[in-house]
N, C-alpha and C positions, 0 to 999 in steps of 0.2 A: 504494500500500500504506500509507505514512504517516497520509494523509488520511482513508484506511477507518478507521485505528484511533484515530486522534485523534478523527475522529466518533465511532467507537464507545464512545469514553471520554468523552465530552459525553453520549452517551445513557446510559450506565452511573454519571453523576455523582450524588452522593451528598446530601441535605439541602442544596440548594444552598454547597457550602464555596465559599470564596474561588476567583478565580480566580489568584490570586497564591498561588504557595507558599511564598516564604521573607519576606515581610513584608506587610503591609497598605499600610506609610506612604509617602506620596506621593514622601518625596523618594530614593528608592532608585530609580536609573537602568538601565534594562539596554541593552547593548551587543548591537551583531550581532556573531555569532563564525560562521566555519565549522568541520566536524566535519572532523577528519585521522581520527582511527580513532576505535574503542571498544577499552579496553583490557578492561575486565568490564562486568557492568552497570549499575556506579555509578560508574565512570571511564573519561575520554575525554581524548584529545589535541583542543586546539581551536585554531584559529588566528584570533586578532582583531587585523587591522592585519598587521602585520608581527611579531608576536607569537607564539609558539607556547606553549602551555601545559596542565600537567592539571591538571582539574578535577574534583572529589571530589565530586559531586551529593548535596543536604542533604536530610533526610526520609525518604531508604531506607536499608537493608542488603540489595545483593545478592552471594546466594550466592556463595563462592569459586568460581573455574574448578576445581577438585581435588575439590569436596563434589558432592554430589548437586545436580540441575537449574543448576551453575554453569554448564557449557556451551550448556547451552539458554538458558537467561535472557539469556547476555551473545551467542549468536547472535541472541534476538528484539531485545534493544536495537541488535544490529549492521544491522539489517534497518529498523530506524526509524531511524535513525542514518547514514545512508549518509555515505562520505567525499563532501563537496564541500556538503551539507545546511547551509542557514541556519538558525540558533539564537538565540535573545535569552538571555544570561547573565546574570544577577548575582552579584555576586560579593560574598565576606562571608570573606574572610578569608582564613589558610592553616591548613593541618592540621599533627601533628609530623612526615609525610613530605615537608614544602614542598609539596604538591599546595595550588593553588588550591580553598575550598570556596564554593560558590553554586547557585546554582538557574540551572536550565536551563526555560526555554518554546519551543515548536512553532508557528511561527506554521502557519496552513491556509490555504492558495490559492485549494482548489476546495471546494465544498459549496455548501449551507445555512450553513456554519460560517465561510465563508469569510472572512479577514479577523481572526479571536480566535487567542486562543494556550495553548496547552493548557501544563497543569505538566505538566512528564517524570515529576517523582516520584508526583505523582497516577497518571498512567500508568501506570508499575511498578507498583503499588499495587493498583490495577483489576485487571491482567490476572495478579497473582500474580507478575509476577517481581522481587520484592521485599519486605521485610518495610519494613514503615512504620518509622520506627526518630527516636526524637528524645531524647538523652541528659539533655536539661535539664529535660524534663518527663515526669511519672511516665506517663500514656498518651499516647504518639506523636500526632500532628495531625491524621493518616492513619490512625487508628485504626478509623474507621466505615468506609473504604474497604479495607482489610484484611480485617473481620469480613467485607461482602459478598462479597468474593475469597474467603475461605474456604470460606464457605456455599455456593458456586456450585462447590465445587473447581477456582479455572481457576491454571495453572499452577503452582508450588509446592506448591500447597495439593489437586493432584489423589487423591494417597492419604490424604488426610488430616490435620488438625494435628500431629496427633502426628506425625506420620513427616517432617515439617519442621525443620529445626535450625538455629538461627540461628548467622550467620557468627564471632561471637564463639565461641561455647559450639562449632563445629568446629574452629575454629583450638587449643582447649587438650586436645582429644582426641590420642590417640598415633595410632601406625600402624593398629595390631590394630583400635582401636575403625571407624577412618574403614573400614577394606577392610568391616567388617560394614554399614555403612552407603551400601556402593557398590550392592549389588544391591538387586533388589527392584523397587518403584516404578518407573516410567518416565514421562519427560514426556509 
């Protein structure tokens, strides 16, 4: 299942963008980690070494678990994601929760593709369950891969832009607003 969709996000890849997502420059290392769980769809417990840690995945915002398509997104990430899954990490910091933030890649075993290593956030990105998200610059990085996600309506983006809410702007809504924003749509 992995390898289908990491293919499919190679075939789905956009103006040739990089295959690195959180940096270009050579001397930025990544580590193997294994996945323990997926906590949403942009945080994960990982175990590298004798380490255990979460990690804040850079480049998307997905959905809360509580807001619309959060339970689907952070099931499809739990699905690519299997506990025991090798991952290459980099790591870039921490957030103000202490969470670990960095960029996660896929290496592919079987294929054509066998052997490269897909960005996760790209991934997200592609298949809609994530909004491209990059605070320090005015269009996100993932920007073109977001508009095709959209145009395509595949995940989030199945009813619609509009009917999408990003995790920031659901988190400062009250009660009343979210229960009107439960029905409707479905993934």
């Amino acid at each position: 299942m992995a390898g289908t969709l990491a293919a499919a996000y190679i075939g789905l890849r956009l103006g040739g963008l990089p295959a690195s997502s959180l940096t270009g420059r050579a001397d930025v290392v990544a580590e193997a980690a294994r996945v323990v769980r997926v906590i949403d769809g942009d945080t994960y417990v990982l175990l590298s070494g004798a380490t255990t840690y979460r990690l804040r995945l850079l480049g998307v915002d997905a959905p809360e678990q509580g807001q619309p398509f959060g339970v689907q997104a952070t099931d499809s990430v739990a699905r690519l994601l299997a506990p025991g899954r090798v991952v290459l990490v980099t790591r870039a910091g921490r957030d103000l929760y202490g969470r670990t933030l960095g960029a996660v890649r896929m290496p592919i075993a079987t294929g054509a593709t066998a052997g490269r290593a897909v960005p996760l956030d790209s991934l997200l990105v592609v298949c809609g369950w994530a909004w491209a998200f990059d605070p320090k610059r005015k269009v996100a990085g993932r920007a073109q891969q977001q508009l095709a996600a959209q145009r395509a309506g595949r995940g989030l983006w199945k009813c619609g832009v509009s009917e999408a809410v990003t995790p920031k702007l659901w988190r400062s809504f009250n009660s009343e607003i979210k229960r009107r924003y439960r029905v409707g749509c479905t993934w």
